[in-house]
Structures are given as C-alpha cells and as structure tokens.
C-alpha positions, 0 to 999 in steps of 0.5 A: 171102866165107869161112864165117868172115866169114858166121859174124861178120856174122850175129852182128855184125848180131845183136847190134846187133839185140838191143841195138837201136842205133840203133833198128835193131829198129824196122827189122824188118819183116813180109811175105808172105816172113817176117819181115826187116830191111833193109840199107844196101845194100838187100839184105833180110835175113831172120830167124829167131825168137832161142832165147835172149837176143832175138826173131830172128836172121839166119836161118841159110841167110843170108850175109851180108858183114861191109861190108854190116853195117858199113854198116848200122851206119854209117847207123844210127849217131849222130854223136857215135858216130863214134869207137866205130864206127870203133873197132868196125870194127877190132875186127871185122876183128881178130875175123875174123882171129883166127877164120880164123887159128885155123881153121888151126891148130885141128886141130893145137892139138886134136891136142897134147892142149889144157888145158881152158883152151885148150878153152874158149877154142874157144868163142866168147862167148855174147852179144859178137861180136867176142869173139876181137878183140885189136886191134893184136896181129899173128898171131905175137902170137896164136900166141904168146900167145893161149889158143886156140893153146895156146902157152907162153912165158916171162915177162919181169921188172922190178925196181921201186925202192920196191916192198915186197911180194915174189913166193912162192918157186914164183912168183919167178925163180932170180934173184929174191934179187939185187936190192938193198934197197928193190927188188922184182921184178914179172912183166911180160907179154911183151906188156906190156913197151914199157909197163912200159919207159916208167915211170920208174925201172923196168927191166925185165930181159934175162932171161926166166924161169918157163915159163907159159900163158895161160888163157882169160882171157889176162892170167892166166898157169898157172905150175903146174896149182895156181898161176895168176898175173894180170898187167895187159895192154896190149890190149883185149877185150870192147869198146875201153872193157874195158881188161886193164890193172890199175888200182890197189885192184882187187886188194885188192878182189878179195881183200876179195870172196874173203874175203866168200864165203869166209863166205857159201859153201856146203860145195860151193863153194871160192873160189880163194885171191887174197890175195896181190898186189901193185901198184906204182902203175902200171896196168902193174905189179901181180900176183896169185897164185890158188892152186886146190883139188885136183882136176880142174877144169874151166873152165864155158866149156870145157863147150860145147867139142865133146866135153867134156860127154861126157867128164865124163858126167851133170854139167850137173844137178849143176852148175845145182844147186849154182850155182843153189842158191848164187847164190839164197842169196847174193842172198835171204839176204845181198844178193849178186850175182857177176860170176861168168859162164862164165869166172870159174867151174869145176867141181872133179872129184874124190872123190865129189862136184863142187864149184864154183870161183868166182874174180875176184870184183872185179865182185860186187855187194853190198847194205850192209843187207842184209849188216848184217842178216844179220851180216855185215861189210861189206866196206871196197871201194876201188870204191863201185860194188861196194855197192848197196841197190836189189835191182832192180841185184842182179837185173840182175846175176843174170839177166845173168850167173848165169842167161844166161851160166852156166846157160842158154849152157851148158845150151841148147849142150848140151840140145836147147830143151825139155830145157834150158828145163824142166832150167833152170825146174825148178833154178831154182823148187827153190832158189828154193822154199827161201824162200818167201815171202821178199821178196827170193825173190819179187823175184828170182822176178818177175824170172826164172820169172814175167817176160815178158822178161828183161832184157840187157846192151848190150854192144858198146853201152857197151863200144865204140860210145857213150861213158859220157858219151852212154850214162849208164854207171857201168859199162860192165859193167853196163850194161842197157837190152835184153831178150829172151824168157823161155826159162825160160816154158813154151811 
C-alpha cells in the first residue's frame, strides 16, 4: 500500500463520515482503547477528534487500504445507490492515479517556476476527496492538460454556421477573418474536440492556434497573464453529477451576477470583467473572455501552497478583513451570498493596498426583497435558483463557502488552531458589529459566532452517490444536511 493510497483512504473514509452515509456515524464507537469505527472487513479504525468540518477523523498513525473503504462504503450503502458507488469507485481510482502520477513529477514541475495557478492546483480541496479525479482521462491527458503539471498547449477551432458573435482581436486566430458571412470561429478544448465533432453542421479546424494554459479551474484557459478564456469540458470534477460542459444562460448569468457586484462592491474589491461570451446552443460550443485588473494575483487556493503565504508576507489578516467584511455587507444589507469559495477568489498584490477578486459568479445567491429594499435592480437570472427570500438559504451558503472554504481552510492551514480560531471569530465579530442589531447580522451571528454546530455541504453525497431524484437536491451545490463543530467557539 503506497502513502498515497493511505492518504486517500483516510480522507475518503472521512468524508463519508462526516457526511454520514449510510448512518455510518452511528457506527463510531467508544472503548477502553478510544474512540473507533468498524470496518467491513473487521479491521477497527481509530479515530481522532476533527479540527475543522466534523467530530473525528481516521487518526493519523492509521493506514488504511482504499478496498477496505470502498468496502465499508458497499455494506453501507442503499441499493438504489448502486450506480453512484460504483461511479464513486472510479472516481477513486482516477483521484489515486492522478495523485501517484503527480508525486513524479512534482519536484520537476516546482523546479520550472510554476504560476500561481499551478500551485495552487498542489493543494487538495479542503472537504471532497477525490478532488484530483477526471474520470476517463489517461496520464498523457493529465501531463497535457492538467494544471498541476503546468502544461501549455494549443487550442483547437470550430467554424459554427449561424453563430453571430465574434472572439476579441487578442483572443481570435491569425485565421479568424477567413470565414464566410454567416459563420463564426469557436475555441474548443483539445479535450472537447470528438464532442464538438459530432454537432451537426460544425468542423472543427485542422489548425491548432493561440498557446494557453490551464488554470486551476482547468476549463479556464490563460491566454495572457491579463486574459483568461472558459471553455466547456467534457470530464467531470467534484463529483460524476459536476459536469464542466456549458449549459446555454450560464454565462449570461454570470455576466448579469458580475454587473450586480460591480454595484454592491466595496473600493477594495474588483470583479474581473465576464461580459463577453458566446454560446451556440451546445453544451460543447460556448466561451467567455474575463479580463483581470493589474497586478500580482494571486489565487486564495494557492495560499495553502508550501511556501506561498511566506512569500507574501503578513496578508492572511488583511485579507479575512476585507472578505469578511464584504461578504457580511452583501448579506445583512442587500441579501446576497457568493459562490465565491478558494478557487473563484484572488488576491490582487500592488500598489499600497490588497485588493480581492471575485470571479465566476453564476452560483451567487440572492434575495428579490431584500435588493428591492435596498434599491436595487433585481437581476433578470435564466436559472430561478440564483433568487431566494429564505435567509436561512443565504446563510447556508456563507457558512459553507465564505467562512469554511475561504476563510477557515485557509486560515487553520497556516495558523496553528488557536491563532486561526481567535484570528477568524475576532474578523468575523468586527464586520458583523458594524450592524448592530440588524435582523439579518444577528441571523447570520446565530448561525456563525453563537451556533453550537456549523452546518456543511454533503458533497460526494449529491455529487456522485445519491441520485437528486433520492437526495431531494435542487442543486447538488447546495446541497446540505451535515455538521460539525463550531471552530469559531472559544474553547
């Protein structure tokens, strides 16, 4: 058994633990030994109290086989979950491959002087296991593709009949002016291209064009360090049910969500530039250009990168500063929660100020009355589920991806626990004491400062092993139902 499959296991087994699938929580047991959970095989695991997310995980002296997991996760689970698990399975086995295959070649990658989005791609996701799983791609297409090996290739194009909306001059191809009228040239991943080659009436082109690499988001492309291009993806990430295809009104969406910050955004905060886009109908055929502010950014996953916080010096307070204090404005004063978790925020380095950069923003939760209130335009969303009046959906969201993923994950990574604890409550208190007694600052207190758990997301639940039919999910990114200890408590 390799470190690596020892490393996956234990986080595999803790997130159907913290998620408790299957009721496997009900399994944890206490003896004269400690604290433990039984196995399939019989083998007694045991476990340690969770810092952040759950109350325990395996405990860090124990190794454990990925079969014997995936075992467990067999006896436990429904049967009417048979397709999720065995989907699950793969995923596990392509998150095991791609870690060992990155182990190689990780010195060599460092070594080349890696971006920032290659380095943050080094760090796992703080709550989904198997998040360096892209199911059916071989180990060329990682090396190819994959940001953690800091690849760069060239994009591949299609010439779309009907298609009226024409790439930027810095983005199109020297051969971009040689269509006929009526016909428009998309960027295709190198991925994408059997999909985009069965649509009708398309071709896709022999000619390969514009040099780009991939982000930590991989369907986002750098053209230049101030240009980045999104392209839809035919794999899977963060679960079977995550598609990175581009369904048609996302963009749009995400454009109409970029101008709505644009508005509510503190001085500090810059929302990259998404509103220009296309898509043609197809899943496979769409792109957006985002265009970035100057100066040094860096991506918040990178900040849990070996040695990128001390490379920037002191920037972990100013930055829980500034998200926090933004985010609480969004959501006591207008009713707005982002999506905006380690990888859709970046700290901007220049000048004598950080600034934050908030991108993607077509999974932001927003509340009609309470914009209304404020006066401000309701944004006209294609996907209904972008509105909601329950603040209680609001809140889920800031715990879930404000608070865990870009404030704690980041702040206990680097910051021993009672540093990062009293760092995080004491940011957290200042933005929220700016409201008073506010109904919605004390809602969002109760659910934060003063909670005796914090809600989570069920995340290889909705993403992969129940069906939305079974788990209820309207979105399988919001998609709730467990909880772990207050970190933000005093202890």
């Amino acid at each position: 058994m390799s470190a690596r499959e020892a490393y996956l296991a234990a986080r595999v087994l803790d997130a159907l633990l913290r998620e408790d699938y299957g009721g496997l929580a009900s399994r944890v047991t206490r003896t004269k030994d400690g604290v433990g959970l039984l196995l399939a095989d019989g083998r007694w695991v045991r476990l340690a109290p969770g810092v952040l997310f759950q109350d325990f995980v395996v405990a860090p002296d124990e190794r454990l086989g990925l079969e014997q997991v995936l075992e467990t996760l067999v006896e436990l689970a429904h049967p009417a979950d048979s397709e999720g698990v065995a989907a699950f399975f793969e995923e596990c086995l392509a998150a095991l491959a791609a870690l060992e295959l990155h182990d190689g070649v990780a010195e060599e990658v460092l070594r080349s002087g890696p971006s920032y989005e290659t380095l943050a791609a080094f760090v796992d996701h703080p709550v989904h296991p198997t998040s360096r799983a892209r199911v059916g791609l071989s180990e060329d297409d990682l090396r190819a593709y994959a940001p953690e090996f800091g690849p760069s290739f060239e994009l591949r194009w299609a010439v779309v009949p009907g298609a009226a909306d024409r790439l930027p001059p810095d983005v199109a191809p020297p051969f971009a002016d040689d269509l006929d009228d009526g016909e428009a040239l998309f960027p295709v991943h190198p991925l994408a291209v059997d999909e985009v080659r069965k649509i009708d009436g398309v071709r896709v082109l022999d000619e390969t064009a514009v040099r780009v690499r991939p982000t930590l988001s991989m369907r986002t492309v750098e053209v230049s360090p101030r240009v980045h291009l999104k392209l839809p993806l035919p794999i899977s990430t963060l679960g079977v049910r995550n598609r990175r295809s581009i369904k048609p009104g996302v963009l749009a969406d995400g454009a109409r969500a970029e101008l709505l910050l644009r508005e509510l955004a503190d001085p500090d905060v810059v929302p990259a530039d998404e509103q220009t886009h296309a898509h043609a109908g197809h899943e496979y055929l769409a792109w957006m250009v985002r265009r970035l502010p100057e100066g040094e950014i860096v991506p918040v996953a990178a900040l849990g990168a070996p040695g990128v916080l001390d490379g920037l010096g002191d920037v972990l307070p100013d930055y829980l500063r500034l998200l926090l204090r933004w985010n609480v404005k969004l959501f006591v004063r207008y009713g707005v929660a982002l999506e905006a978790h380690q990888q859709n925020l970046a700290l901007v380095l220049g000048g004598d100020r950080l600034r934050l950069l908030v991108k993607d923003n077509d999974g932001l939760l927003a509340s009609p009355s309470r914009l209304r209130a404020a006066g401000v335009e309701v944004p006209a969303f294609a996907d209904e589920r972008m509105l909601t009046d329950d603040p209680h959906a609001l809140a889920d969201v800031f715990v879930t991806i404000t608070l865990h993923l870009a404030a704690a994950a980041v702040t206990f990574a680097a910051l021993p626990h009672d540093r990062a604890a009293a760092l995080l409550r004491d940011t957290l208190a200042e933005a929220l004491d700016e409201y008073g007694d506010d109904p919605m600052a004390r809602l969002l207190r109760a659910r934060t400062l003063d909670a005796a758990r914090l809600t989570g997301k069920s995340m290889i639940t909705a993403g992969t092993l129940v069906s939305k039919e079974r788990s209820g999910a309207r979105d399988i990114n919001k998609f709730y139902g467990t909880s772990g200890p207050n970190y933000l408590r005093r202890a």
